[in-house]
N, C-alpha and C positions, 0 to 999 in steps of 0.2 A: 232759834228763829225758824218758823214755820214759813213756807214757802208755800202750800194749796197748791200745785202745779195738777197732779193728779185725781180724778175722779175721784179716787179712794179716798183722798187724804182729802178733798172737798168734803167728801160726803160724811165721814167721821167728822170733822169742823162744824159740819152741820147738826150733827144728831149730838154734840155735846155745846153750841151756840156757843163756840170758844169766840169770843169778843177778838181775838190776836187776826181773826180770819176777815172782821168787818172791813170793807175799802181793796180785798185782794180777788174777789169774786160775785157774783149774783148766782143764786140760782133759780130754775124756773120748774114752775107745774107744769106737766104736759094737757091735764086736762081743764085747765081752770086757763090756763094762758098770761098768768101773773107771774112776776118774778118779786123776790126777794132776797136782803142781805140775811149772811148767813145766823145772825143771833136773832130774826125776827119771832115772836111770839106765834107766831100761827101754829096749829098745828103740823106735824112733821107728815110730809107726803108720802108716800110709799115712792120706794126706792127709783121701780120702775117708771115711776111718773115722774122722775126729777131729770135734770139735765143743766149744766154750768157754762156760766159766758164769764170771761174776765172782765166784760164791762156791761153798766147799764143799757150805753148803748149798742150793745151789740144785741143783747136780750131784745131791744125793741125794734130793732132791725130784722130781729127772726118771729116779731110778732106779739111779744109778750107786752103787757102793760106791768106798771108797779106795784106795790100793793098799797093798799091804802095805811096800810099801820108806818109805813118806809115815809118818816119826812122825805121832800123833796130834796133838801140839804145833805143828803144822804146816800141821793144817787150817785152815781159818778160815771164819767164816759170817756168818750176819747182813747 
């Protein structure tokens, strides 16, 4: 059982869209201002431009919107 607690271990989750990771993170663009779950089809941002909230709403609290490919159903907060 994978845990994401970690940067690292986000950011490998991300660049392999392990499905295990959906519901435990978001990650966001720094120059786009979008956030997404971690198996979303987009392309993958450069390292430097990425940064993780454990929730939706935290992501939009620090400014970021959704992405449009992320049903709504999808988000998650609190």
């Amino acid at each position: 059982m994978h845990t994401f607690e970690t940067p690292s271990s986000r950011w490998q989750a991300l660049v392999t869209r392990n499905p295990a990771a959906n519901g435990t993170f978001v990650y966001c663009v720094l120059t786009t201002h979008i956030y997404c779950r971690p198996t979303c089809p987009a392309r993958l941002a450069r390292r430097a431009n990425v940064e993780f909230f454990s929730t939706s709403s935290e992501a939009e609290a620090a400014g970021y919107r959704a992405c449009k490919r992320m049903p709504e159903a999808e988000g998650f907060g609190a």
